[in-house]
VMD Tcl script that builds the backbone (N, CA, C; Angstrom):
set m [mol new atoms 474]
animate dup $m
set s [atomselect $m all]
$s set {name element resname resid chain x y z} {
  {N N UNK 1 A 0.827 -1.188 0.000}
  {CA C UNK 1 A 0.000 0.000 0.000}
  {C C UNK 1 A 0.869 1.250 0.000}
  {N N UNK 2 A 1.533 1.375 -1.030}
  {CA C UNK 2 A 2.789 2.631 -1.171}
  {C C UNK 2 A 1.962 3.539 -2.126}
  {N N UNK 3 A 0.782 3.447 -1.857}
  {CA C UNK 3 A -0.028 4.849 -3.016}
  {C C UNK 3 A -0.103 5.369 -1.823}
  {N N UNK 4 A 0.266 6.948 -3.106}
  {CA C UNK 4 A 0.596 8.201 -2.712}
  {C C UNK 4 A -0.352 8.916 -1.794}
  {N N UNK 5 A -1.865 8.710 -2.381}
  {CA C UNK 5 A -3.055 9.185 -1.681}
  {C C UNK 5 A -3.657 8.991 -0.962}
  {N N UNK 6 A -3.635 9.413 0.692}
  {CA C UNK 6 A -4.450 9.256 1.885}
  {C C UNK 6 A -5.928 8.779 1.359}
  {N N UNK 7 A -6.607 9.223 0.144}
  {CA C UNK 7 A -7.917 9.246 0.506}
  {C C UNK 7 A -8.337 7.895 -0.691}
  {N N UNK 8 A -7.518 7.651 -1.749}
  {CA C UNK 8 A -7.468 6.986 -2.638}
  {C C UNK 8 A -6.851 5.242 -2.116}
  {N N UNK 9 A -6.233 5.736 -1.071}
  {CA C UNK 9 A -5.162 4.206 -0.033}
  {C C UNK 9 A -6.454 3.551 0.445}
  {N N UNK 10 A -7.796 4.593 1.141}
  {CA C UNK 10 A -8.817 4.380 2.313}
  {C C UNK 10 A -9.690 3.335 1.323}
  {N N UNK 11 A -9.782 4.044 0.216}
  {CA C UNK 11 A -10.425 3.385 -0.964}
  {C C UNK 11 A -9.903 2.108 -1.190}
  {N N UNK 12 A -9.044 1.645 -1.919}
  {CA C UNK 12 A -7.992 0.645 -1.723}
  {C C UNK 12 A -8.607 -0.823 -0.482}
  {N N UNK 13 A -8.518 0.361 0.383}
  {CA C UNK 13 A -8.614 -0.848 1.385}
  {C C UNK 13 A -9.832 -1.356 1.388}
  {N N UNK 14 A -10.964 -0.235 1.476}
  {CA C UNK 14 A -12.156 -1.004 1.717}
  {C C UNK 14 A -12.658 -1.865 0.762}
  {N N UNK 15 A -12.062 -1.433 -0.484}
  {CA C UNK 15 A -12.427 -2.513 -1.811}
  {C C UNK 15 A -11.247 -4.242 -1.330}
  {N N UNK 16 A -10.671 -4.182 -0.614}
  {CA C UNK 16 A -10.235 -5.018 0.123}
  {C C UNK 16 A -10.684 -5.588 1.195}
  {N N UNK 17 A -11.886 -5.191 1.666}
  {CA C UNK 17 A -12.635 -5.287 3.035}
  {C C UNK 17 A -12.279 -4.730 3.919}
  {N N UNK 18 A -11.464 -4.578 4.315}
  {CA C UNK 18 A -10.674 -3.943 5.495}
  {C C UNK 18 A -11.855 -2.631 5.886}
  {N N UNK 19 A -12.305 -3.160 7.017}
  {CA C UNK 19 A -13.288 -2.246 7.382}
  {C C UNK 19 A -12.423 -0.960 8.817}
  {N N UNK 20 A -13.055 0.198 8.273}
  {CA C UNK 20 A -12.474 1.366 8.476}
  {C C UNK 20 A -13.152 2.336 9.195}
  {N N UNK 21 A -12.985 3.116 10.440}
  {CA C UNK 21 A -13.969 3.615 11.113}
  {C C UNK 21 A -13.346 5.082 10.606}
  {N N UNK 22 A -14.046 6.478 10.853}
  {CA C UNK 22 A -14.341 7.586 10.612}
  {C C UNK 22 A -12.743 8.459 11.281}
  {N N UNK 23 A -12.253 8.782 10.229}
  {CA C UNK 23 A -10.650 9.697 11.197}
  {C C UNK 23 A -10.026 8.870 11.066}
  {N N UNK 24 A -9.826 7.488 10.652}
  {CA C UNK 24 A -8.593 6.981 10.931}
  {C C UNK 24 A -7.767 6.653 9.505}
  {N N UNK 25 A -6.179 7.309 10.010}
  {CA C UNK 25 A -5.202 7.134 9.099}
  {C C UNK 25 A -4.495 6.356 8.861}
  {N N UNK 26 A -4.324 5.665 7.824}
  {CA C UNK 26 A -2.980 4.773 7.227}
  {C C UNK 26 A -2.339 5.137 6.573}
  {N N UNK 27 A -0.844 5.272 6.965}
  {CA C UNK 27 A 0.483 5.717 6.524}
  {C C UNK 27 A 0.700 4.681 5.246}
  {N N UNK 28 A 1.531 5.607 4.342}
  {CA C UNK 28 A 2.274 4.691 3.350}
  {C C UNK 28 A 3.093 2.743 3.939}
  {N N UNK 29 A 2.765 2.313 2.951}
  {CA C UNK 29 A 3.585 1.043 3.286}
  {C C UNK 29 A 2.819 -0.277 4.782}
  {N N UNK 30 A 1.529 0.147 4.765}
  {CA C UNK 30 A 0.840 -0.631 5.860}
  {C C UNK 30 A 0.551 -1.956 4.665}
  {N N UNK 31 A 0.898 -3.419 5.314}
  {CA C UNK 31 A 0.249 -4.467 4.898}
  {C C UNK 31 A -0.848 -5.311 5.684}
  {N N UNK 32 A -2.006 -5.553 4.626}
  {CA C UNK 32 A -2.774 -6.165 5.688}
  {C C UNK 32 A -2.923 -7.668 4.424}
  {N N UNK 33 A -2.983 -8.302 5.481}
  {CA C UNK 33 A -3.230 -9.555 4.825}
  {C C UNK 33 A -4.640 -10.642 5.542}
  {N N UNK 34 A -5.088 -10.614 4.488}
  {CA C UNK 34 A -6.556 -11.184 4.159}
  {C C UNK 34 A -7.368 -10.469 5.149}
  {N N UNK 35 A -7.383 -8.779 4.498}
  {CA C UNK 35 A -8.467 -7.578 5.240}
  {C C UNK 35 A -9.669 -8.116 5.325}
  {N N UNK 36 A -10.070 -8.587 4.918}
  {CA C UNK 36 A -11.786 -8.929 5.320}
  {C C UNK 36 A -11.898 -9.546 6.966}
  {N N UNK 37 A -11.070 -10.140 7.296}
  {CA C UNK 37 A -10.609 -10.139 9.130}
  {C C UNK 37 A -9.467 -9.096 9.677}
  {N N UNK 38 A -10.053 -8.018 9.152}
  {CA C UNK 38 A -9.122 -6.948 10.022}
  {C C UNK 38 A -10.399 -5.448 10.244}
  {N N UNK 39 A -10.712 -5.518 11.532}
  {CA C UNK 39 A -11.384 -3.764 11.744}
  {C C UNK 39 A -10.877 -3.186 12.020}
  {N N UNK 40 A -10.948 -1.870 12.160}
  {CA C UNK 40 A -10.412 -0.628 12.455}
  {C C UNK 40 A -11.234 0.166 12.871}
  {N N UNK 41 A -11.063 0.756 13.983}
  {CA C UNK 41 A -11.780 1.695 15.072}
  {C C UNK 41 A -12.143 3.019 14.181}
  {N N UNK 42 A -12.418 4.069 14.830}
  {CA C UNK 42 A -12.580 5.432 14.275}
  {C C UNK 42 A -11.354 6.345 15.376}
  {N N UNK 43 A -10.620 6.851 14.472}
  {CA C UNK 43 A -9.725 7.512 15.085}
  {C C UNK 43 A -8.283 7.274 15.236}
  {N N UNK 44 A -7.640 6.039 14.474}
  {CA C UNK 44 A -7.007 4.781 14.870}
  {C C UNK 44 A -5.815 6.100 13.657}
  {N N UNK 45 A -4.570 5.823 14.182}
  {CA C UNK 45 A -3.344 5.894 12.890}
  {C C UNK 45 A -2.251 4.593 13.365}
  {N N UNK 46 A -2.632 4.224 12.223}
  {CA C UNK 46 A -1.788 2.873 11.730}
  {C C UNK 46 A -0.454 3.446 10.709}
  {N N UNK 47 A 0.888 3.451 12.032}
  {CA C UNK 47 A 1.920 4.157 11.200}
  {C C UNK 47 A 2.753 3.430 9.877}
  {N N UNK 48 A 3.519 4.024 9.015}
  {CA C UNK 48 A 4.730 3.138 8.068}
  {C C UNK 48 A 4.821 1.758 8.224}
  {N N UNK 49 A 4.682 0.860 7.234}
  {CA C UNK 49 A 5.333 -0.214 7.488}
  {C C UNK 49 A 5.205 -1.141 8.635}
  {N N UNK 50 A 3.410 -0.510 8.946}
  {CA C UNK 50 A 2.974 -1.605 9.589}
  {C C UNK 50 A 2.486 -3.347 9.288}
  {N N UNK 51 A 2.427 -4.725 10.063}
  {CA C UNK 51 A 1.715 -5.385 9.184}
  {C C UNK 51 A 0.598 -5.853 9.889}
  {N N UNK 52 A -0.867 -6.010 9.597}
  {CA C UNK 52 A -1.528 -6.600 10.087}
  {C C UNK 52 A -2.054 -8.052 9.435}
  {N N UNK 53 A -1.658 -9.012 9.761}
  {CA C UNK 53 A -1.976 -10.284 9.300}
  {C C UNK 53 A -3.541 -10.505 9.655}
  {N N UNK 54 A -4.375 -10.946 9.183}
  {CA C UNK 54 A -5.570 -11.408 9.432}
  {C C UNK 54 A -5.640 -13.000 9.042}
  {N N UNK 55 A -4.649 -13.666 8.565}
  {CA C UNK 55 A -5.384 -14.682 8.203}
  {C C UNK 55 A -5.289 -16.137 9.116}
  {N N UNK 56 A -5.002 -15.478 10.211}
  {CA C UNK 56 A -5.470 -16.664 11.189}
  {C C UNK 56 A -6.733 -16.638 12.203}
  {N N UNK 57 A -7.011 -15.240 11.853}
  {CA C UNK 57 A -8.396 -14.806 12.727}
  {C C UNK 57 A -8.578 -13.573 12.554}
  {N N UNK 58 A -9.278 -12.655 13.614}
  {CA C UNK 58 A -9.441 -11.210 13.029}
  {C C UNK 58 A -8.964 -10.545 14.032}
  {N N UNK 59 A -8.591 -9.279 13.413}
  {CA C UNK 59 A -8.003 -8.269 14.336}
  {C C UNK 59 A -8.926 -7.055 14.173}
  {N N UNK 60 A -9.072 -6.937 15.332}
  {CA C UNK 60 A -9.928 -6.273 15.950}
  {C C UNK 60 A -9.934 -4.426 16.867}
  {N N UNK 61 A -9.399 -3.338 16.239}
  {CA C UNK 61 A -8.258 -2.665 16.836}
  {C C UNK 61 A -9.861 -1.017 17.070}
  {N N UNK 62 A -9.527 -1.038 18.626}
  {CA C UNK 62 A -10.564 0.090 18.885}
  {C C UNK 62 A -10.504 1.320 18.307}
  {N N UNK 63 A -10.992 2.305 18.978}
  {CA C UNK 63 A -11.478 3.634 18.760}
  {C C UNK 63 A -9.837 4.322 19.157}
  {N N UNK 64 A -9.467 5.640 18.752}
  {CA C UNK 64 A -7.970 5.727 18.807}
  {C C UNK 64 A -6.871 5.351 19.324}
  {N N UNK 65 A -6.758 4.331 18.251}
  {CA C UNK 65 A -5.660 3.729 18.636}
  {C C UNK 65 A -4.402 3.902 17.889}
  {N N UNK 66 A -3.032 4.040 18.486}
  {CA C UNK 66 A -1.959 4.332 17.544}
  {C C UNK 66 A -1.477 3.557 17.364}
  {N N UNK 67 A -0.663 3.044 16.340}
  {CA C UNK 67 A 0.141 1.447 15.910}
  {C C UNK 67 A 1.319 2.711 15.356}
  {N N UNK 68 A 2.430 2.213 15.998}
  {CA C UNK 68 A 3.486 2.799 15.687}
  {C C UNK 68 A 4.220 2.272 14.640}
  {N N UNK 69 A 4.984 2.945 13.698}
  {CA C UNK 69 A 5.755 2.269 12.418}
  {C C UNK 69 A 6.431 1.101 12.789}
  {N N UNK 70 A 6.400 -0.360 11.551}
  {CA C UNK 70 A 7.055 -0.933 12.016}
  {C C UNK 70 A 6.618 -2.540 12.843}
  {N N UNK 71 A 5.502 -1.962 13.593}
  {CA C UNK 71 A 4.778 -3.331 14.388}
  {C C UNK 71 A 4.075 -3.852 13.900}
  {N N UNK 72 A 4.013 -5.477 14.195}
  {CA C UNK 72 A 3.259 -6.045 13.928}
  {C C UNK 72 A 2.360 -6.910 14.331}
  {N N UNK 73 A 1.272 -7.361 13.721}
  {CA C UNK 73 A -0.021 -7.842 14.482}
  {C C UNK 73 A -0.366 -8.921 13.779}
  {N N UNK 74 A 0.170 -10.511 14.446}
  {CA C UNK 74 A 0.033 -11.989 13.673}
  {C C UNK 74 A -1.336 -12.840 14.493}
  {N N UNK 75 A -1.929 -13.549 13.438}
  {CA C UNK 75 A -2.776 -14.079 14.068}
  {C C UNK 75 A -2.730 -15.771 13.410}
  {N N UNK 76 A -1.545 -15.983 13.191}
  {CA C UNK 76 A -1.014 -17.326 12.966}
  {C C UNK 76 A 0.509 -16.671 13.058}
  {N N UNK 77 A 0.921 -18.394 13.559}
  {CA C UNK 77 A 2.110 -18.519 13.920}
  {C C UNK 77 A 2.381 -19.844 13.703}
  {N N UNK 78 A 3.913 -20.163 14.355}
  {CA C UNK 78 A 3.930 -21.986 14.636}
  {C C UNK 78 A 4.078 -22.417 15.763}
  {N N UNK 79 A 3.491 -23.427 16.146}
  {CA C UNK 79 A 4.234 -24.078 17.520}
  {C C UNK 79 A 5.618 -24.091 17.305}
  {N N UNK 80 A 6.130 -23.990 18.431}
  {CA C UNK 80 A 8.359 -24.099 18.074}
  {C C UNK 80 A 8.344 -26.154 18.238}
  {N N UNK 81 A 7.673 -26.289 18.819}
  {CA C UNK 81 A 7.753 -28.204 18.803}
  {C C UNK 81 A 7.520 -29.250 17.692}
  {N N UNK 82 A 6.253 -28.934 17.163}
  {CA C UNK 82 A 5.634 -29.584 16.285}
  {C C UNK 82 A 5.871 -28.754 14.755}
  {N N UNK 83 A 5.585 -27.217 14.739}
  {CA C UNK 83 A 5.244 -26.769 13.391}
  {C C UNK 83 A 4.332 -26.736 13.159}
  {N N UNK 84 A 3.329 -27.143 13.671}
  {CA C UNK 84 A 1.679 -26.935 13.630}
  {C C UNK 84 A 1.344 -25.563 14.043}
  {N N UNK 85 A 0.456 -24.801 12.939}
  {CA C UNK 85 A -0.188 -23.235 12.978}
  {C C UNK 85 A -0.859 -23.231 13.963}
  {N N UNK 86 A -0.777 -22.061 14.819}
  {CA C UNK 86 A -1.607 -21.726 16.104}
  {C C UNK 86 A -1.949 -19.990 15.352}
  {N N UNK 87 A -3.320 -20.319 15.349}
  {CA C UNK 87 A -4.110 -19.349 15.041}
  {C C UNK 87 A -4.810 -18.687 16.767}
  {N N UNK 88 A -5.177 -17.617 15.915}
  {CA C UNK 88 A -6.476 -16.856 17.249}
  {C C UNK 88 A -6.544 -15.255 16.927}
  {N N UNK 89 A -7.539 -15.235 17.238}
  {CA C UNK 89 A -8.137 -13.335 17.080}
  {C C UNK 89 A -7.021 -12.387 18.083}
  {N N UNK 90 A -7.179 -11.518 17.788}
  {CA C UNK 90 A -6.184 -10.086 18.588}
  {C C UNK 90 A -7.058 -9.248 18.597}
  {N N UNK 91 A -7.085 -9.005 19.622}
  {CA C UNK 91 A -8.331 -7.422 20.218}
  {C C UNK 91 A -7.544 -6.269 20.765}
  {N N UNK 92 A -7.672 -5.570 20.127}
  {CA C UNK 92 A -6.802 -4.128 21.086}
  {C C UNK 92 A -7.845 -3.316 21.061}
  {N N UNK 93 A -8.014 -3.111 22.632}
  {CA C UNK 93 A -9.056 -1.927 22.983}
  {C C UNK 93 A -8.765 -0.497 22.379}
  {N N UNK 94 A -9.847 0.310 22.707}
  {CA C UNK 94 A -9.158 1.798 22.593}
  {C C UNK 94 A -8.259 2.252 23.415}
  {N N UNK 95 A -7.821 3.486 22.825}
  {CA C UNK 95 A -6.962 4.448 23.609}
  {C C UNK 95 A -5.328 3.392 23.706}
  {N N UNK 96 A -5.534 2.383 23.016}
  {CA C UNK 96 A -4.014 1.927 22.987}
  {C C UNK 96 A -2.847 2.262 22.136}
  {N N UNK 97 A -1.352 2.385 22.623}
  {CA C UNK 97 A -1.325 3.075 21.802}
  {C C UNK 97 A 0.366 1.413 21.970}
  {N N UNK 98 A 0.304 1.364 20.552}
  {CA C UNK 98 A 1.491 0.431 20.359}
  {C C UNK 98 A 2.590 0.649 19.641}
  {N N UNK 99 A 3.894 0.835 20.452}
  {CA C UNK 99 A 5.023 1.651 20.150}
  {C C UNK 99 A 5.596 0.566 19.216}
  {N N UNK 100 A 6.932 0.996 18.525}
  {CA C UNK 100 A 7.346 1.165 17.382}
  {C C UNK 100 A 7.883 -0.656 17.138}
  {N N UNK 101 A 7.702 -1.048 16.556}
  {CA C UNK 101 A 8.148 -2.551 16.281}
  {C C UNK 101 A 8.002 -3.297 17.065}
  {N N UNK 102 A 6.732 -3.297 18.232}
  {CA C UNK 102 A 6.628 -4.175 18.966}
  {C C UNK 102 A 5.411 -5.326 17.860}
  {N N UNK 103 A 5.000 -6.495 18.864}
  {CA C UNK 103 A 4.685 -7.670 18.266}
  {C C UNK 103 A 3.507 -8.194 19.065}
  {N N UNK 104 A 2.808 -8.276 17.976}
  {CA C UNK 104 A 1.323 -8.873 19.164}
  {C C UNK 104 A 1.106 -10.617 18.490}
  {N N UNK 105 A 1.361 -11.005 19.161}
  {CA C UNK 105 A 0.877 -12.865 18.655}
  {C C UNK 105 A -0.279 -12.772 18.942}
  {N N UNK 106 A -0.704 -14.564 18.305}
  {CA C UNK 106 A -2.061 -14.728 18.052}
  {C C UNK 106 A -2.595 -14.682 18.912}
  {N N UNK 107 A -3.863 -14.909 19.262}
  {CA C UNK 107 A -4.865 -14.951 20.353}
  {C C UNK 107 A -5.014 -13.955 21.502}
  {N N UNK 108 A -4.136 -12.927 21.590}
  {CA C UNK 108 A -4.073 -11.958 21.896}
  {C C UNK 108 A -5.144 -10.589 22.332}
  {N N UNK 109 A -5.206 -10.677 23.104}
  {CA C UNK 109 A -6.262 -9.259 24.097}
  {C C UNK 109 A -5.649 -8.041 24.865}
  {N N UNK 110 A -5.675 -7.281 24.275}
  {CA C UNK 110 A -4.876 -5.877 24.770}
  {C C UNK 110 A -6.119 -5.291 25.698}
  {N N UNK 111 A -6.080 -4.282 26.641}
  {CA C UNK 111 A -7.004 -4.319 26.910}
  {C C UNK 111 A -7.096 -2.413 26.930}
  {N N UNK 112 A -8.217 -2.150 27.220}
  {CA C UNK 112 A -7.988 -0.509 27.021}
  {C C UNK 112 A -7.171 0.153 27.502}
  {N N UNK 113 A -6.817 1.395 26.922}
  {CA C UNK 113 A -5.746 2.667 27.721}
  {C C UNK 113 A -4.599 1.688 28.055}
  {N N UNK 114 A -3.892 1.239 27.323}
  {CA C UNK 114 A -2.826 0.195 27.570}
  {C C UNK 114 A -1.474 0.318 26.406}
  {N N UNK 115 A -0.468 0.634 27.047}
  {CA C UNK 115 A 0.650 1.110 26.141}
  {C C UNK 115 A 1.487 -0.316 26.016}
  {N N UNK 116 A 2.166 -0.708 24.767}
  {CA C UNK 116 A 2.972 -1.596 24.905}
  {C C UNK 116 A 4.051 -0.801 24.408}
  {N N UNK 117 A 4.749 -1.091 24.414}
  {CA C UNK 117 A 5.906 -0.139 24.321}
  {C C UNK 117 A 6.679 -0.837 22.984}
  {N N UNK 118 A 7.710 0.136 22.770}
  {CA C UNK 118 A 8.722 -0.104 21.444}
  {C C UNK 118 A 9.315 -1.574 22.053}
  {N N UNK 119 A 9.309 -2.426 20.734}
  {CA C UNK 119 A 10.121 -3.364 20.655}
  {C C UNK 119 A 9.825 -4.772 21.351}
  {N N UNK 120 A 8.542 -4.295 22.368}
  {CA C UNK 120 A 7.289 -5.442 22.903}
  {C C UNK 120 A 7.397 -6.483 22.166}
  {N N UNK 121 A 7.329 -7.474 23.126}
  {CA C UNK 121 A 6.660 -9.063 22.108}
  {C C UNK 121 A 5.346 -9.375 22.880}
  {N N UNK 122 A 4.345 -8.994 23.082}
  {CA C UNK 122 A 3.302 -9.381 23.824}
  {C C UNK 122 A 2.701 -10.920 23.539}
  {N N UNK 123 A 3.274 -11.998 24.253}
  {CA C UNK 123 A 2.525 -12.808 24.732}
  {C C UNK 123 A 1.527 -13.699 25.174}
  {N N UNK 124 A 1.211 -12.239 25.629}
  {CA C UNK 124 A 0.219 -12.929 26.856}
  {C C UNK 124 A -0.809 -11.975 26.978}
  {N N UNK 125 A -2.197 -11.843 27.341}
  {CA C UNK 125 A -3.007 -11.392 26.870}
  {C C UNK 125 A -2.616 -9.675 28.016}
  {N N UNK 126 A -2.581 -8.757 27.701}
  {CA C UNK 126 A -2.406 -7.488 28.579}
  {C C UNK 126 A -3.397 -6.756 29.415}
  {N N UNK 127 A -3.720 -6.147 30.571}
  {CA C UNK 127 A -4.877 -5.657 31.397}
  {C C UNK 127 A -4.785 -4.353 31.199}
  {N N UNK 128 A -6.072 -3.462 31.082}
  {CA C UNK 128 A -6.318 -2.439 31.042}
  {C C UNK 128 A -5.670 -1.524 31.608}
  {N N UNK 129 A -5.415 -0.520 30.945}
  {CA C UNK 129 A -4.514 0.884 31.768}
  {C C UNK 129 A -3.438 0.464 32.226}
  {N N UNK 130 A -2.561 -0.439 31.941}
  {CA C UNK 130 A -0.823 -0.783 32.086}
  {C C UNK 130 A -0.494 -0.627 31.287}
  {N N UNK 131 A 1.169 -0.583 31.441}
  {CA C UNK 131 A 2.222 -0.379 30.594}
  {C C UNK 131 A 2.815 -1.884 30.285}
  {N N UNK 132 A 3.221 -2.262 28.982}
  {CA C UNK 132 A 3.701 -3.345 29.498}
  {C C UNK 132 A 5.025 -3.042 28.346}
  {N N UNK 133 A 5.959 -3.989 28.545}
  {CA C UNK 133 A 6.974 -3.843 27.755}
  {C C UNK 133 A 7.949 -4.919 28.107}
  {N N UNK 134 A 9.532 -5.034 27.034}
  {CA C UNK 134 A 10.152 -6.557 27.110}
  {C C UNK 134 A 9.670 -7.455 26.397}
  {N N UNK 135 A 10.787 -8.615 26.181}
  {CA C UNK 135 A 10.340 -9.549 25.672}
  {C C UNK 135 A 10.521 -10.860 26.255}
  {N N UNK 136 A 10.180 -11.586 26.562}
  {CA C UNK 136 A 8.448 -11.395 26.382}
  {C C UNK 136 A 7.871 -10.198 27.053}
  {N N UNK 137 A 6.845 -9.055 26.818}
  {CA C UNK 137 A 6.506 -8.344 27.538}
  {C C UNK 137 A 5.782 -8.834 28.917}
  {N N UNK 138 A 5.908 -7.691 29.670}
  {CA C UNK 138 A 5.649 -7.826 30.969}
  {C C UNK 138 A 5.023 -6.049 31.500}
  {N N UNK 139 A 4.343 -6.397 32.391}
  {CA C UNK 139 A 3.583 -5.053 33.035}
  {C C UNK 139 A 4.514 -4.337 33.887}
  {N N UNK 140 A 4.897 -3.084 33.488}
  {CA C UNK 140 A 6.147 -2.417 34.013}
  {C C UNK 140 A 5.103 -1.260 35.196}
  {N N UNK 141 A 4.140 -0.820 34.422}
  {CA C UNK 141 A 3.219 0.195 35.399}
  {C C UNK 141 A 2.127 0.511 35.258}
  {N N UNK 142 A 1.229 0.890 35.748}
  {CA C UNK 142 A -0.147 1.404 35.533}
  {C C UNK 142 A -0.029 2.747 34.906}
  {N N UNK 143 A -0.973 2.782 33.964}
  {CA C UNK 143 A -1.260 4.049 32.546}
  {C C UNK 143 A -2.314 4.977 33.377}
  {N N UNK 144 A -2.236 5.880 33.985}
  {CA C UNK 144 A -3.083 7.161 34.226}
  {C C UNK 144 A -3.314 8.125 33.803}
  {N N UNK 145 A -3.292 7.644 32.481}
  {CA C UNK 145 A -4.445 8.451 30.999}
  {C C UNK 145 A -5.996 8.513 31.271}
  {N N UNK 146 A -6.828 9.227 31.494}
  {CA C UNK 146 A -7.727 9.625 31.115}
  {C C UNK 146 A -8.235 9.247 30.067}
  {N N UNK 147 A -9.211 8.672 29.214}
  {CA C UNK 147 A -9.859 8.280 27.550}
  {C C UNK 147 A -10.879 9.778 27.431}
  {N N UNK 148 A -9.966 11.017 27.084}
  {CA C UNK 148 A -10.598 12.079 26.799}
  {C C UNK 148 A -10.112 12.672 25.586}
  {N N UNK 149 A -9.079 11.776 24.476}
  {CA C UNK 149 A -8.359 12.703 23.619}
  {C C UNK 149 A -8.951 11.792 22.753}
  {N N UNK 150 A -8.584 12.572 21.737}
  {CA C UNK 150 A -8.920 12.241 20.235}
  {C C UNK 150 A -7.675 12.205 18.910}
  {N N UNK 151 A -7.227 11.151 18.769}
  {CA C UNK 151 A -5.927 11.055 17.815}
  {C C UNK 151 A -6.221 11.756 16.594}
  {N N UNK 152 A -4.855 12.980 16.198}
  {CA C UNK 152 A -4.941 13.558 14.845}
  {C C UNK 152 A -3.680 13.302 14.605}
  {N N UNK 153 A -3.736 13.058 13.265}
  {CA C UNK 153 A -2.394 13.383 12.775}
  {C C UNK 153 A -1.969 14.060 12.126}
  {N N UNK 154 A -1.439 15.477 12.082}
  {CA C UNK 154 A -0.666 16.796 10.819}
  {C C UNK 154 A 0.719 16.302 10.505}
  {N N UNK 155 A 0.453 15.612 9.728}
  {CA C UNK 155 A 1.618 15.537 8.891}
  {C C UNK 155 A 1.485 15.552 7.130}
  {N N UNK 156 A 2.707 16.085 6.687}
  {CA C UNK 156 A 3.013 16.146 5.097}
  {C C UNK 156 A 3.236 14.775 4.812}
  {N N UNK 157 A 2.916 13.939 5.801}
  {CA C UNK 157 A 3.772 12.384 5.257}
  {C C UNK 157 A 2.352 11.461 5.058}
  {N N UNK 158 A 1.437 12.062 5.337}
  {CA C UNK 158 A 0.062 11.292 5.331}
  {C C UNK 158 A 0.245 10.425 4.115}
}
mol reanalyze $m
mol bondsrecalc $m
mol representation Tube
mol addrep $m
């Protein structure tokens, strides 16, 4: 998705299924794979060279949420024993905001107002209003954000 046009990309997608809520931006270079299991909140910016895999289940991503350049969101994988695909859905509440090349595996539940931080491998399913971070991630602190803002993005790089 390296077209040039914010409003022509939105297009793009939804003729892809990729269902899309009201305000929300996708940066150049986002891959989604098999969009018809991927939503998107209203308000959401999904930065550079993000990927969202859908084709082991659906991903599910709230009301502003930020996906930082770089991360990614699998919903198949392998067992490390066998090689057998382990699928499952990924839910990220609102107000989450997921820093720069971190990693959400399958089956996965983020839960609202919940930061994972750069470089995250999340695990394990995350609780509302924490921080979590590491790899494997882990809950470093409680998030005392307020859910009163509204994600914009001004940039020339849209």
């Amino acid at each position: 998705m390296s077209i040039p046009s914010r409003r022509f990309r939105l297009w793009v997608m939804k003729k892809y299924h990729v269902k899309i809520g009201e305000g929300t931006v996708v940066l150049r270079n986002v891959k989604f794979w098999s969009g018809y299991n991927i939503v998107i909140g209203k308000g959401c910016v999904i930065n550079q060279n993000t990927l969202l895999d859908g084709r082991g289940g659906r991903i599910v991503i709230g009301d502003n949420v930020d996906i930082a350049q770089e991360s990614i969101i699998w919903t198949m994988g392998h067992d490390p024993h066998t090689h057998e695909a382990i699928t499952g859905d990924v839910t990220i509440g609102d107000y989450c905001w997921i820093g720069c090349r971190a990693m959400i595996m399958p089956g996965i539940t983020i839960g609202s107002s919940t930061i994972c931080a750069a470089n995250a491998v999340v695990t394990k399913d995350a609780e509302s209003n924490s921080i979590y971070a590491g790899i494997p991630a882990k809950k470093i602190a409680d998030r005392n954000r307020t859910k009163d803002y509204v994600l914009t993005l001004n940039s020339k790089y849209k």
